[in-house]
C-alpha positions as CSV (number, residue, x, y, z in Angstrom):
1,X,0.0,0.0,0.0
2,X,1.6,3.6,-1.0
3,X,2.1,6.0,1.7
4,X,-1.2,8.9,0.4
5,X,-3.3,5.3,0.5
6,X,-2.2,4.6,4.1
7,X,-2.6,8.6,4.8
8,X,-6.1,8.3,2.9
9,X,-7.0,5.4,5.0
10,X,-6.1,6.9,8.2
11,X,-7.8,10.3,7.6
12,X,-11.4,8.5,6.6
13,X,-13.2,9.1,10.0
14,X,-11.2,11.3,11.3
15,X,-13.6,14.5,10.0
16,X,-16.9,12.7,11.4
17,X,-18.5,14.5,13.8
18,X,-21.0,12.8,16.5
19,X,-24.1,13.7,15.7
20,X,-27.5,13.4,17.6
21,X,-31.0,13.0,15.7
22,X,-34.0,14.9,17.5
23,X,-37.5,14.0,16.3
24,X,-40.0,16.8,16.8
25,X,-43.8,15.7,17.0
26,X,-46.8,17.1,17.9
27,X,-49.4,15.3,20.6
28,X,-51.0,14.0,17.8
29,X,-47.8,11.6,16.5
30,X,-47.8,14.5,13.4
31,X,-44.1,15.6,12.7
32,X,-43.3,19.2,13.6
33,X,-42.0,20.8,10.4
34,X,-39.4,23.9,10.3
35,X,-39.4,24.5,14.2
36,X,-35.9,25.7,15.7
37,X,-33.9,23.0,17.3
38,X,-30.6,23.4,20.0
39,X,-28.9,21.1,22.0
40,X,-27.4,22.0,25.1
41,X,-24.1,20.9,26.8
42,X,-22.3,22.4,29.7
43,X,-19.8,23.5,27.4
44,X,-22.2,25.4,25.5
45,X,-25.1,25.6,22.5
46,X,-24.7,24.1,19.0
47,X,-26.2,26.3,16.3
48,X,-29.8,26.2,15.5
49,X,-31.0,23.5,13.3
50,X,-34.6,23.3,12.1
51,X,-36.7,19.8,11.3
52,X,-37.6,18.9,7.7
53,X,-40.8,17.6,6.6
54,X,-40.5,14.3,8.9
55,X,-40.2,16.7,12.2
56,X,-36.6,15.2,12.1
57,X,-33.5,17.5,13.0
58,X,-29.6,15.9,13.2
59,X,-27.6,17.7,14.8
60,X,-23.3,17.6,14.8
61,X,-21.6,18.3,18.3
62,X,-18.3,18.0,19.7
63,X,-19.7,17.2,23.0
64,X,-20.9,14.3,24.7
65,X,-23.1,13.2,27.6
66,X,-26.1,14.7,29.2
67,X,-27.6,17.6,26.8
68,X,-31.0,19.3,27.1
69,X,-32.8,19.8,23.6
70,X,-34.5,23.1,23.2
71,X,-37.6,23.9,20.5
72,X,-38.3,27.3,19.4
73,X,-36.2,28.6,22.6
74,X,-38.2,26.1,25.0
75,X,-36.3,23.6,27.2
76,X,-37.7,20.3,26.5
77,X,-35.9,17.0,27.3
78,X,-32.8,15.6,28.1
79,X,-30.7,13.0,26.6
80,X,-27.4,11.3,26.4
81,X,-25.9,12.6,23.3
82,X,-25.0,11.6,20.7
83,X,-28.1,9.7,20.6
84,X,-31.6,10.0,19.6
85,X,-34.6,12.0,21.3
86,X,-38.7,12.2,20.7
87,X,-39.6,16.0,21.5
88,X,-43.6,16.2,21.7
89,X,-45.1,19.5,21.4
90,X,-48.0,20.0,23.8
């Protein structure tokens, strides 16, 4: 194997950020399109995100553990990012 494959090889996941996926819904099980998503860390905020048309919003962070997910400036839920979290709208 040439040296720029190995230095290929060893740069492949090296850019991946974690990433969490927040699924926005309202009480009805209907998905909550284009509302403002932010998760929290100790460390700080990520940028706003907003769902698409599935109420779905992925979000990359450099951080891990416990993070709060806010909607349209709300707090929410908590979860153990990166992971997964159902937000439902009352």
């Amino acid at each position: 194997m040439s040296r720029d494959a190995v230095d290929d090889f060893l740069k492949e996941g090296e850019d991946k950020v974690p990433a969490s996926t927040i699924i926005v819904q309202h009480k009805d099980g209907s998905p909550a399109r284009g509302v403002r998503v932010v998760v929290g860390f100790i460390a700080g905020m990520t940028p706003p995100v907003y769902t698409n048309d599935n109420g779905v919003a992925v979000i990359e962070h450099h951080s891990t553990g416990t993070a709060r997910v806010y909607v349209d400036h709300s707090q929410k839920e908590a979860f153990k990012a990166p992971g997964k979290c159902v937000v439902t709208l009352s």
